[in-house]
Structures are given as C-alpha cells and as structure tokens.
N, C-alpha and C positions, 0 to 999 in steps of 0.2 A: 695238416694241410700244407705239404711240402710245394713252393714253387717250382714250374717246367722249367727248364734250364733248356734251351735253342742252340744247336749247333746250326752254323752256314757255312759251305764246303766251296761256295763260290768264288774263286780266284780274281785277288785282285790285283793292277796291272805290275808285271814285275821286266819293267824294263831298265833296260841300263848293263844287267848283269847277264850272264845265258839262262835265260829264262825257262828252259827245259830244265837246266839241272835244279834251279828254285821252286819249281812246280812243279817236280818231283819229291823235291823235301818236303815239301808243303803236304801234299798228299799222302805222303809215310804218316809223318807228326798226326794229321786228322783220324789214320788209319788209326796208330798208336792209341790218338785220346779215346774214339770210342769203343777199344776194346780193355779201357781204365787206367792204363799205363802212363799216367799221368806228369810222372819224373819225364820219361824218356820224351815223351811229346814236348811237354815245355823246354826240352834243352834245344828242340829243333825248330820250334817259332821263336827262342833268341836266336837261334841259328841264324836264321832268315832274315829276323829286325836289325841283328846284326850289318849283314849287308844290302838290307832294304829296310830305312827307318818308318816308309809311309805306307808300309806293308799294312792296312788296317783291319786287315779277316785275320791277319798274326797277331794285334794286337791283342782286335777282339777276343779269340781265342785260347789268348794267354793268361788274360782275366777273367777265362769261363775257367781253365782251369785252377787259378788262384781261388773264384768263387767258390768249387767243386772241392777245394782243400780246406777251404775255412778262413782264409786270407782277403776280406772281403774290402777293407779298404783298398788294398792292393786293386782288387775285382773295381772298384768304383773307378778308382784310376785310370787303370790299363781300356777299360771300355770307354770311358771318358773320353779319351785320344783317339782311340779308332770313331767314336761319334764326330768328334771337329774336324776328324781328316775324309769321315764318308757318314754324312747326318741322317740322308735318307735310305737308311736300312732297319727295319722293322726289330728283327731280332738284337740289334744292340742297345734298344732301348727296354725293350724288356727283358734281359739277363740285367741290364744296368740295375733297373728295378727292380727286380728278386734281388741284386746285392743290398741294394740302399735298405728293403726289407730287411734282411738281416741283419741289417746293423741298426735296426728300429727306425729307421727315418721314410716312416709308413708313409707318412702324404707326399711323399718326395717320390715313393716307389708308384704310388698310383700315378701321379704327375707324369711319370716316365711310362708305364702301362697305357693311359690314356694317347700318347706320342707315337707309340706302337701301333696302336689300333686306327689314327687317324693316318699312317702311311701305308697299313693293310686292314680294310674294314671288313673281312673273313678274318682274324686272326682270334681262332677260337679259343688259343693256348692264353693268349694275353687280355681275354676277356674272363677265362677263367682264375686266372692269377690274379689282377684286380680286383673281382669280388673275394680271397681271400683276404687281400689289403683293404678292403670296407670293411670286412668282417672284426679284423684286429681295430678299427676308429670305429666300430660298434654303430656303422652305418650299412643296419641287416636290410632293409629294406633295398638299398642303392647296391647292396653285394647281390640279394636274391636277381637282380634285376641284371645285371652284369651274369649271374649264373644263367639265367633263359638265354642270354645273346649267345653266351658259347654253345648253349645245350643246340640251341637253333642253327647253329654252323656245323653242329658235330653232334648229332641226334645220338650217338654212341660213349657220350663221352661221359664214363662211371664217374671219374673225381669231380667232375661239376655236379655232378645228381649229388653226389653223398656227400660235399661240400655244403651244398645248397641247404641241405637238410639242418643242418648246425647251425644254419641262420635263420632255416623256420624255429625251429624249438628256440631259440633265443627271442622271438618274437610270440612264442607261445602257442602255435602254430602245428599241434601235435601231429593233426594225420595226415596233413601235408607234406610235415617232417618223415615221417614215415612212409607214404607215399615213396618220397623221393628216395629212402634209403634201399627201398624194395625193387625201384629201378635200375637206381646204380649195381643192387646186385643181379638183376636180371641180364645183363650186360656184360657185367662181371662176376663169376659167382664166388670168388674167391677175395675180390678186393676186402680186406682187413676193416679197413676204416669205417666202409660201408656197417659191416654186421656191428661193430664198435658202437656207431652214430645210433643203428637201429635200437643199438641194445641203452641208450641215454633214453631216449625215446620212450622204448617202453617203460622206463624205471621213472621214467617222470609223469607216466599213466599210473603209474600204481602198479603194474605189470610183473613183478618180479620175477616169477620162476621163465616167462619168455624174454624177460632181457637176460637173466644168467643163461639162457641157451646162446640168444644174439653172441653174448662176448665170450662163451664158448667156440662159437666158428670164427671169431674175429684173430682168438688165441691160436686155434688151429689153423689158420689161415699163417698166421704169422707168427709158430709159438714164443719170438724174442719179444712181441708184445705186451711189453709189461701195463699198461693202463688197463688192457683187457683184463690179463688176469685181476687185476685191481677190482676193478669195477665189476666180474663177477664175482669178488668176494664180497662186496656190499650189497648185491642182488640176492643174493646166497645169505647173506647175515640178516636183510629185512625179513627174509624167510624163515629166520630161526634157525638155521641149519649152521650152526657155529663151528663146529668141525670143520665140516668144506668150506667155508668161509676160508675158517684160517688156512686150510691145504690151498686156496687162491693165491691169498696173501703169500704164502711163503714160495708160491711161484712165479710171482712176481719181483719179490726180493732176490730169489735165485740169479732172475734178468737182468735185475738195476741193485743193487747189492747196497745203494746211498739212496734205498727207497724209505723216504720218514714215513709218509705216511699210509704207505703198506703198512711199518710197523706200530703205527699210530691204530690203524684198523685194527690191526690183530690186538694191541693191548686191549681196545674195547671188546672183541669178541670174549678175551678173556677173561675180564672181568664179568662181562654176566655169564660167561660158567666159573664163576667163583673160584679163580682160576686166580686170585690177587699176584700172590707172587712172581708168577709168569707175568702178568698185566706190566707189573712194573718193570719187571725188565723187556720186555715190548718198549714200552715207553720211554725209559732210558738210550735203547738201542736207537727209536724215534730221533731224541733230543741229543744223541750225540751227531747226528747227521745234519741235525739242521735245531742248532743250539737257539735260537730265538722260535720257539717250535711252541706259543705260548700256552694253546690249548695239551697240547703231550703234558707238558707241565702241571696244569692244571689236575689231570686226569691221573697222573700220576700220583697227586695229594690225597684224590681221593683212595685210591688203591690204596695208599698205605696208610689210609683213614681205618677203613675196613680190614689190615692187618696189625691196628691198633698202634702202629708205629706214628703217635699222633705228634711228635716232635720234628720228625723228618714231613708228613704232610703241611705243616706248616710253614716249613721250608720250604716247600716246592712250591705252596700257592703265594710265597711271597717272591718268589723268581718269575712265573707269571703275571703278577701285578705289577713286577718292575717292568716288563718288557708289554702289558696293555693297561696301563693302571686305570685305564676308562672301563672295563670291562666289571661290571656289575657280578657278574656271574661268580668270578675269580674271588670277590671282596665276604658274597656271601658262601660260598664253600669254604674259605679259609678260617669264617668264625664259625660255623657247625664243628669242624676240628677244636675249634679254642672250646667252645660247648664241651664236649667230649673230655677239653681239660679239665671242667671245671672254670673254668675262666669266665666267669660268665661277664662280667662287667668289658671286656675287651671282646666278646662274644656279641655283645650289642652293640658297640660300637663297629662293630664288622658288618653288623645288619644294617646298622647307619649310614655306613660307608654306603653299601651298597645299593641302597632306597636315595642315596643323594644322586646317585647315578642315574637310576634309572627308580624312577616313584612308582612306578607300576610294577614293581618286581615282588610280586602277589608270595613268592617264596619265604622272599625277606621279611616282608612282612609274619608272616603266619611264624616263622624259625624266631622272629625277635617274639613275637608273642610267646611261645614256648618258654625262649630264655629269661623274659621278664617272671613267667609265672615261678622258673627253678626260684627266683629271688623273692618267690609269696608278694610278686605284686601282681594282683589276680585284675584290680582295673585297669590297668594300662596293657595288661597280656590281653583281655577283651578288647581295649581299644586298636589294638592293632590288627587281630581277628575280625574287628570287624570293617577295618580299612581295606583289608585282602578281600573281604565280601564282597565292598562297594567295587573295586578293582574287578573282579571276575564272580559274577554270582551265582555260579552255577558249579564253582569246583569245591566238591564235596570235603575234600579234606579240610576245608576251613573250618565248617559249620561242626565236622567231629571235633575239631580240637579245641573250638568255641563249648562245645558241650561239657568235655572233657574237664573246664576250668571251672565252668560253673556248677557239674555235679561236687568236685571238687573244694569249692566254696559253700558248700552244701543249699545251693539253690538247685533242688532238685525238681522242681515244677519245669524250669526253662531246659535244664539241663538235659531231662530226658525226654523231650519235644526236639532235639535236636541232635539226640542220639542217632537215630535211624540213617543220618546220611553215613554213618561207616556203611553199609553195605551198598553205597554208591563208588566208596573211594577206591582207586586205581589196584588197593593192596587187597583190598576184599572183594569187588565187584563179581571178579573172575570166580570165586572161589563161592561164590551162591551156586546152593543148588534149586532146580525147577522141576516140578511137578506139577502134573495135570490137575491136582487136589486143590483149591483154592488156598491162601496163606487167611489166615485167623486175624481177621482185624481189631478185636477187643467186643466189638458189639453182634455178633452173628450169636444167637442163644447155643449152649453145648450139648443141652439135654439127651441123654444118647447117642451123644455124635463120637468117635473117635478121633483123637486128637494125637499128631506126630510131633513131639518136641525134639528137635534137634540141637547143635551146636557147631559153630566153626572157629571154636576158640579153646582154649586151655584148658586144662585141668584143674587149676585156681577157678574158672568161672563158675566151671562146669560144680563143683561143689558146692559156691556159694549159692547156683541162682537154681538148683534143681529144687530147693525150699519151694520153688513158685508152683510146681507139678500139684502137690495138696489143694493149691486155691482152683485151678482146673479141674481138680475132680469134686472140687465143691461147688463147681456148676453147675454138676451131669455127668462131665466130658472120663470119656473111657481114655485115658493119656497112655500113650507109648512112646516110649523114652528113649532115644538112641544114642548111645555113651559107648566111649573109646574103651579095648577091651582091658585094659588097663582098670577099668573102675568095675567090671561088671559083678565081679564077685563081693564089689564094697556098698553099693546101690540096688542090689535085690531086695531088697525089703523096704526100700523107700516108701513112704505113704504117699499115695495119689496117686501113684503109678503101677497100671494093669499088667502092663507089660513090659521088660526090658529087652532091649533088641542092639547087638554088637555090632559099632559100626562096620559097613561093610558087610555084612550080612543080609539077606532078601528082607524087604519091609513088610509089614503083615497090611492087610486095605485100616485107610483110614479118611477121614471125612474132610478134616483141615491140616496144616502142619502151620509149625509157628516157631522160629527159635527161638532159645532159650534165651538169650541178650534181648530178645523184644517184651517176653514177658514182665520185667520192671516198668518198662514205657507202658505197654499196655494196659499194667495195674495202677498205672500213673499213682506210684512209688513215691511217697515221701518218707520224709527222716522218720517219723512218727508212728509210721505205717508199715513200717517192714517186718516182713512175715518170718513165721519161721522159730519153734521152741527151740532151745539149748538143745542138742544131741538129735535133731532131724536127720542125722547121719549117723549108724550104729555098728559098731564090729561084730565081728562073727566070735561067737561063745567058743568055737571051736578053736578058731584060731588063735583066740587070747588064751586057750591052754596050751597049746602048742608052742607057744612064743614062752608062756608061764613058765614052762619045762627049761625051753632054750637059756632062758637068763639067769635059771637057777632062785635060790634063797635069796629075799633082797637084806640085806647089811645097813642100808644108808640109804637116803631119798634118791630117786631116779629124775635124771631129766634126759630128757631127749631134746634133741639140739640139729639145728641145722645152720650152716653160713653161708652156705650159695648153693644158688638154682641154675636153671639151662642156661649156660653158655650163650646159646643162639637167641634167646631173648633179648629185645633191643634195647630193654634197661639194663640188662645183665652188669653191665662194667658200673652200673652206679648204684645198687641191691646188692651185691655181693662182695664178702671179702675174704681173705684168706682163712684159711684153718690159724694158722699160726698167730695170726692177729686175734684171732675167736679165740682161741684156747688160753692165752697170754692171761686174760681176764676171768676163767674161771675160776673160784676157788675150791679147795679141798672140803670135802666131806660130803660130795656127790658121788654118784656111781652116774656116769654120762653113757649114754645111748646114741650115738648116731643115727638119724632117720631120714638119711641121702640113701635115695637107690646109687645115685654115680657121683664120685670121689673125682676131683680133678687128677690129674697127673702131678699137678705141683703142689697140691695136699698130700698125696702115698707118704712121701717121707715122713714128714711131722706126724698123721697118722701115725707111722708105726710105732716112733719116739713117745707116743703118749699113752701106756698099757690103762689110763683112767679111763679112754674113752672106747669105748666098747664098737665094734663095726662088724655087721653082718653081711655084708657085699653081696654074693649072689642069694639071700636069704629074703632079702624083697622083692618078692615075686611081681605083685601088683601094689594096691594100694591097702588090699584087705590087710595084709600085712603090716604096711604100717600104720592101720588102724588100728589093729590088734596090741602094737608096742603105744602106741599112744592111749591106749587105756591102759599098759603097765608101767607108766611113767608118771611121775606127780605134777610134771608140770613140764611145757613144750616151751621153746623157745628158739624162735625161727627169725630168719630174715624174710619179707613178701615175697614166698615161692607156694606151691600148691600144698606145701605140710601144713605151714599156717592156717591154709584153710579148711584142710581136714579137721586138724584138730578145734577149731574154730566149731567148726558144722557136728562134730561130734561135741560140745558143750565142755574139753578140755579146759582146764587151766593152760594159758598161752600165754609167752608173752610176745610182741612181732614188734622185730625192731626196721626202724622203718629210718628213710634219708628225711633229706631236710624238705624235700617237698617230695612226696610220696604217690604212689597210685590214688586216683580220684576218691574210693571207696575209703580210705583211711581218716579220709578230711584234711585239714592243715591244722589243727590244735588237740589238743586234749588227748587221754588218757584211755577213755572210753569208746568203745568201738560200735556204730550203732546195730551191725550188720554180727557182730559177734558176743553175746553179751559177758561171756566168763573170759573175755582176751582183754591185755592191758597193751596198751602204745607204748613204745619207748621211744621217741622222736631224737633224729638229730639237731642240736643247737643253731648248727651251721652246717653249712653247706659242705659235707663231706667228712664231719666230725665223727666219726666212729669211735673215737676214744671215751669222747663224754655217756653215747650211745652204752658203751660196753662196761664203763665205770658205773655208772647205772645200776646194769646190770650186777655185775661183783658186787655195787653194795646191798641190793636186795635181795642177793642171795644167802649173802655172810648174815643179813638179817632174819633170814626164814631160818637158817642152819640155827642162827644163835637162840632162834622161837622155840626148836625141835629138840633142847637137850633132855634127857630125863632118859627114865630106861623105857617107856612107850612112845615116841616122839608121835606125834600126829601126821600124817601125809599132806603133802603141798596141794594137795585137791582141795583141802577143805579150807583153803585160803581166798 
C-alpha cells in the first residue's frame, strides 16, 4: 500500500530575475523529474532556489524528489518551507504526509492528509492515502470509511478497492473483502496487489487451491513479487503439495535473496517430507538472515531431534528460550530432546517450565506424564494424564497413553476400557479402515456369521494377539484373518482361523470385521484370563528341515539372538543396542544364530569379526523361516522386537531383555511373563543399564553351559 506522491507543474511568481529564462528551467527540471531523472531535475530546482529563495513549487518539488529517493527527513523539510511560504496548496500537504509516513510518524501523516483534503474536498488521492494511514493505527473501520470517500470521487480507482479490502479481512469481513478485491481487479486486471489481497482472502476461507491461483496472477502480474510467491507456497503446502510449495519458496528467495522466512517455509515443508537435513539447513539459512528468528530456532531443534543429533537440538531450543523465554512451546520441545537423552529428571523439569507458563499446555502435561512413568512413577504419570483430560477432554491421545500406564501397572480392567481411543488419535485415525459390514462389538452372537480380523499394527502384535481368533471360533464365528505377507506362510495353520487372506489382496464376504487390538477389550482380558497354549504358533516341518540341512551337525547348544529391531520404531533408540555391546557379553561354548532378517550398517563390521555367530542375511525370507531356526535353537534371546514374540507364541525357551520401563505387556516387575509362559524377563536395573541387563545374561548362561557338561548334555529347551 504504497502512497501517491502529487506532482504540481504550477509556476510560482518568479519576479525580480528574467522570468522567462526561470520558467524555462523550471519546466525542463519538471520535464526531467517525470521522466525519473532525478539527479538532473534536482540540480535545476537548486538552480532556481539559488536565485529565487521563495520559489516554493521548487521547494516543494525538491523534497518530492528527496521523498522519491528515500531522504525523507530531507522531504519533511524542504516541503515544510514551501507549506509556510504557500499553506494553501492541497498537494504539499499530502506528499508532506506520505513523507512523515515513512518515517512512521503515522498520526502526523494523517493530520497532514486530513489538511489536504479540507483545502480540496474532491481529493480522491489523499482520501485514499489516509485510509492507508488508519490502516497502519489499526483504525479499519475510519480507513474503510476514507476508502468509500475516494472510491466515491473516483469510482475507477483499483488501489482504493484493493486497499479497502485489507481492512475488511482485518475486520473479519470475508466477502466483502473479496468483493472488493474482484473490483479492483475488474478495473484493473493486472493490478498485483489486488489478486495478492484476493489470494489472503481466500486462504483465510479455507480456500487453498483458489488462493494459490489468486497469488499465481499476482506473481505473474509482477514476477519481482516476492510475498506472492511466498504466500503461494503456503497455499500450496496447506495443500500438501510440498514440492511446489518449496518451487514457490525458492522463487521467492531468488527475488529477496534475505528472505527468512521463505526459508523458514521451506524448512517446514522439508521436514514433513522427512527431508531433516535439508530442513535444517532451510533453517539455518533462515536464522542467519535474521538471527533473533526464535521460531527457525526452535524448528531447527526439532529437525535435528529427528536426525538424532540430540546435543545440538538442545542447543538450538536453548537459543530460542533465550531470545522468548516466555514461550511455552520452546520449554517443552527442549525437554522431549533431554527425554530422548535419557535425562529424564531435567526432562520434567522442562515440562515444568513449561506448564508454569502456560497451565493449559495439555502437551506438557501428557510428555511429563510419560516421563514420570520412564521413572516407574505410574501415580503421578496418571495424575498428569489426567490433568491434560480435564484441560481438553476430548483429545484422544490422552486417554491412549492413560491406558497405556495402567495396562502397564497391570490394571487391566481400566486399562483396556480406555484402549479404544488409539483409533481416535491423530496417528491412527486416518489409517482406519471402513466398511459397509458392521465392526463386531463383543455382544452381537457369531453363530455362523463370518468374521474379518484385521490389524493396523506390527508384527509383535500381530503374533501375540492372533491367540484371540480360536476364542471367535469358539462362538460360531467363521474367522478370516488378514496378515501381512510376511506371516502368511507362518500363520496357515492357525486354530480358529477358516481362512487366511494377504493383506492387500480381494477380501472374501464376511458378516462383521473387528481388529485384532479390539479383541483383548472385547474379551475384557485380564491377567488371569489370557488365552492362548504354549506353541499357538507352529513351524513348518518342512522348513525346519531345510534350515536342519542349512546349519549342519549341531556341536554345542544353539541360541539365537537378536539386539535390535526397526529402526523407524519410535522406541527404537531405547530397545536397541549395538551388536558389539551384545556380543561383548556372550560367552564361549555357544554356537550363536542370528535371527535379524536386517543387520544395521554399523553392525556389518563386528558381524564379520565374530566367525561364532552365524548370519544368514537373504536366507530369511519371511517369518516361516525364522520360525523354523527357532525351533533348531535351544534357547531365543531377544531384545522387545517381533522375534521375541514369535518365539514366545511358538512356546520357545526365550529370554527378552527388556529397558528399565518397558512396553505395557511386559509389566514393570518380575521375571514371569503373563502373555508368554516359557519366556523369562531380564529387566533393566536402571534407566538405561544394559550392562547389568547383559551381565545377567553371561552369568546364566556360563550357568546352563556349566549344567550341560558330560558327553550327552541335555538341550536348553528342557530348562
């Protein structure tokens, strides 16, 4: 909303000197200014003032060019003089005012606007400029109001319509706003600002894909328009179309090269396409532009949260707290990081911090209830779960991670009454699927009915909770099971189940469907009540010869062994450890089996270094497979990944070594698994302790070895 700047060509009296040759120079220099030539004009109005000091159209005019250069005290000045030498001329009181604007002294420029207008009461230009100047004192009402006066003088006039409109939407004023901007461009069909204004407009309806058109023609109208492109990358990115977002952004920055928060834009784009690293440097490019940049900062913590670089994320959200230490946000992102340490005592105090700020921060709360539970303090993790309740009662991830503590505590009557909101939460919702078939509430009879069990979870679950298929078909119900192909050849023979069917594959008709995670609630499951023989899960005969062949004559007890699981799982970094920290602790007089389908990169080496433990790499095809080695092994011995629970569900000797506060299913005490009955716990001491965990281990091994001496040893099964 640039101010009109007033030329007046009107001569004023130049006597004394020859007045022809003055009012010739005078007329060049005016020539001069309006075809920009700025330098050359201004040396001929000193020319003038030179020898006509009360020259006041030279003055004025010398301070429209001072204005026109960016010299605007100068501009205050020079028109200033020409005002006390000739007061009543309309136009020097508003170029005065667009100067004084410029230099923020906004109730000064309207003061001088209003002066204008009462010594020409047509002056459409300085009715318009005016309501620019209410618009910056955020008097939209008294601006729209000064936009009608002009528009009513100059029913033509686009920048008042598309002005105007900036002030309806700041008043909330949507189709009016838009109205106005569809004038302005009717009028004008190129004006910039117009499709700009229009394209806010619609972004503040909800509108997306027709406001990124709007500041589409605003950019084509004016491609140096960097706010357009801006703002069609954020029309573009509400859209999900993060590509062309970012192609926005970065034609924006082409324009304004010290644009932050183009680059601010694109790090978010990049980061939800998991684009971290790129993110962060978006973000740094951001904050080297404009170094108190506190949110870049912040955003950048997280980025290098989720690049595991949690030393430097902490860094960064304590640079943002220095620069808004009131900001809530910043306090609890920076202790999710210290979480992630392990830190968990200055992890709470981070959630503290941040609940001091703002008490309603339903986040904080639910993150310290977490971190109080990593510390097994299971009433005070509820107590804050159930503050984030009373805070917002309706957001589902509360009531899952409430459940979570108390299956966990083995209160399993509340626990899984409060299951069921995971398939509310933000992370699941979307990923339900719906059918015309009714879902299975627990009470509809089965008797001949077909029943679809599904899953939208793991392969750990999927193993433990397919036990529940037998009690469905102890109702009646004809069950069809649909399992990732990964299991299909491990799960054929399941009891209770009619039919297997490969995700992704046509479904066969069926009467209800139910997933597999409801079935616990449904059977309202307790400790006592869990279903399910030793070896509900059975290998293939075939395959354990095949494998029998593979491994040869066994020498010495077998164990098969795992130390980490997927990567992309979100406990990953606190369930898993190296190879080389795992191997450190075995002793001799094993024959070791790996039964990892995938070997990290930074395990290959030690791997190769250790000829004891045996790796079959593309030889696990599916799971049958390592079902097969788990029944030619004497004894499993896993970290909480999907081996553990095969072997678990196949009735295995296992032993699952587990952190200091463990998945729900594990409990928080004891030795004895309820969900498993031939698996033994090995528990962390403390929070992180892997050494005691795996000392443990080495000593009940050196124990079983030292059981097995003689020339028959007995096998670790029968232990």
């Amino acid at each position: 909303m640039k101010p009109i700047f007033k030329y007046n060509s009107a001569p004023s009296p130049l006597g004394g000197t020859p007045a022809a040759q003055l009012q010739a120079t005078f007329n060049q220099a005016i020539a001069l200014h309006q075809r920009g030539q700025l330098a050359q004009a201004k040396a001929l109005y000193e020319n003038i003032l030179a020898k006509q000091p009360q020259h006041y159209q030279s003055l004025h005019l010398l301070g429209l060019v001072a204005a026109q250069s960016g010299r605007f005290p100068e501009a205050v000045e020079l028109i200033g003089k020409a005002i006390a030498l000739f007061p009543n001329n309309a136009d020097f009181y508003m170029n005065r005012g667009n100067a004084l604007k410029a230099l923020g002294q906004v109730q000064a420029a309207v003061e001088h606007y209003d002066k204008a207008i009462a010594l020409k009461p047509d002056y459409a230009d300085a009715f318009s400029n005016r309501a620019v100047a209410l618009q910056e004192l955020r008097q939209y009402a008294a601006a729209i109001a000064s936009y009608d006066k002009a528009i009513s003088l100059r029913p033509n006039h686009a920048h008042a319509y598309s002005n105007r409109a900036v002030a309806l939407l700041e008043l909330g004023q949507l189709e009016a706003a838009l109205a106005s901007c569809d004038q302005a461009i009717a009028i004008k069909s190129d004006l910039a600002e117009a499709h700009f204004g229009r394209g806010n407009v619609l972004m503040a309806q909800g509108h997306y894909e027709a406001a990124a058109q709007s500041y589409a023609k605003a950019a084509a109208a004016r491609p140096s328009y960097a706010e357009a492109h801006f703002r069609r990358g954020a029309a573009l990115q509400a859209l999900n179309q993060l590509d062309a977002a970012m192609a926005s952004y970065d034609q924006a920055i082409a324009v304004r090269p010290d644009y932050a928060e183009a680059y601010y834009n694109r790090g978010v784009a990049q980061f939800e396409l998991l684009q971290w690293a790129a993110a962060v440097d978006s973000y740094d490019k951001a904050i080297e532009r404009h170094p108190a940049f506190a949110l870049a900062l912040c955003n950048r913590g997280i980025a290098l949260q989720a690049l595991k670089q949690l030393d430097g994320a902490v860094a960064s959200f304590d640079q943002a707290i220095a620069l808004e230490p009131g900001n809530a946000d910043f306090h609890a992102n920076r202790a999710i990081a210290l979480f992630r340490m392990q830190r968990i005592d200055d992890a709470i105090a981070g959630y503290d911090a941040a609940i001091c700020l703002d008490a309603s921060h339903v986040k904080a709360h639910i993150n310290r209830g977490i971190a109080l539970l990593a510390q097994k303090n299971v009433a005070e993790a509820l107590a804050s779960y159930d503050k984030a309740i009373s805070l917002q009662p309706d957001y589902a991830e509360t009531y899952f991670y409430k459940s979570l503590a108390l299956l966990l505590s083995g209160d399993y009557a509340r626990g899984w009454e409060l299951y069921p909101w995971l398939w509310k939460t933000q992370a699941q919702a979307p990923k339900l699927r719906h059918f015309p078939q009714p879902s299975w509430t627990g009470e509809e009879p089965l008797q001949d009915k077909t029943v679809l069990v599904h899953s939208e979870q793991g392969f750990g679950d999927m193993l433990e909770f397919c036990r529940y298929c037998k009690l469905l078909a102890e109702r009646g119900a004809r069950v069809v099971l649909e399992v990732p192909n990964a299991l299909m050849g491990l799960l054929s023979g399941l009891d209770g189940v009619a039919e297997l069917v490969a995700k992704g594959s046509p479904l066969p008709a069926f009467d209800y469907h139910c997933l597999l995670m409801a079935l616990p609630v449904l059977f309202k499951t307790e400790l006592h009540t869990i279903p399910g023989e030793p070896g509900y899960v059975r290998s293939s005969a075939a395959k354990v010869q095949e494998w029998s062949e593979r491994l040869g004559s066994k020498t010495k007890p077998r164990v098969g062994i795992v130390w980490s699981g997927n990567v992309e799982q979100v406990n990953d970094y606190n369930r898993s450890m190296s190879l080389a920290t795992f191997a450190a602790q075995l002793p001799d007089g094993y024959e070791y089996v790996c039964l990892q389908k995938e070997v990290r990169d930074s395990d290959r080496q030690t791997l190769e270094q250790l000829p004891h433990i045996r790796y079959f790499a593309d030889g696990l095809k599916d799971f049958s497979d390592t079902a097969a080695l788990c029944d030619l092994v004497d004894l499993v011995i896993s970290v909480d990944t999907s081996v553990a629970h095969l072997s678990g569900a196949m009735g295995r000797p296992t032993w699952v070594l587990l952190t200091y506060v463990p998945d729900w299913r594990w409990l928080l005490e004891g030795e004895d698994c309820p969900w498993y009955r031939t698996a033994k716990l090995i528990r962390q001491s403390s929070d992180g302790d892997w050494d005691g965990v795996l000392a443990k281990v080495r000593q009940d091994l050196l124990q079983r070895s030292a059981g097995t001496r003689g020339p028959t040893p007995p096998p670790l099964s029968s232990l």
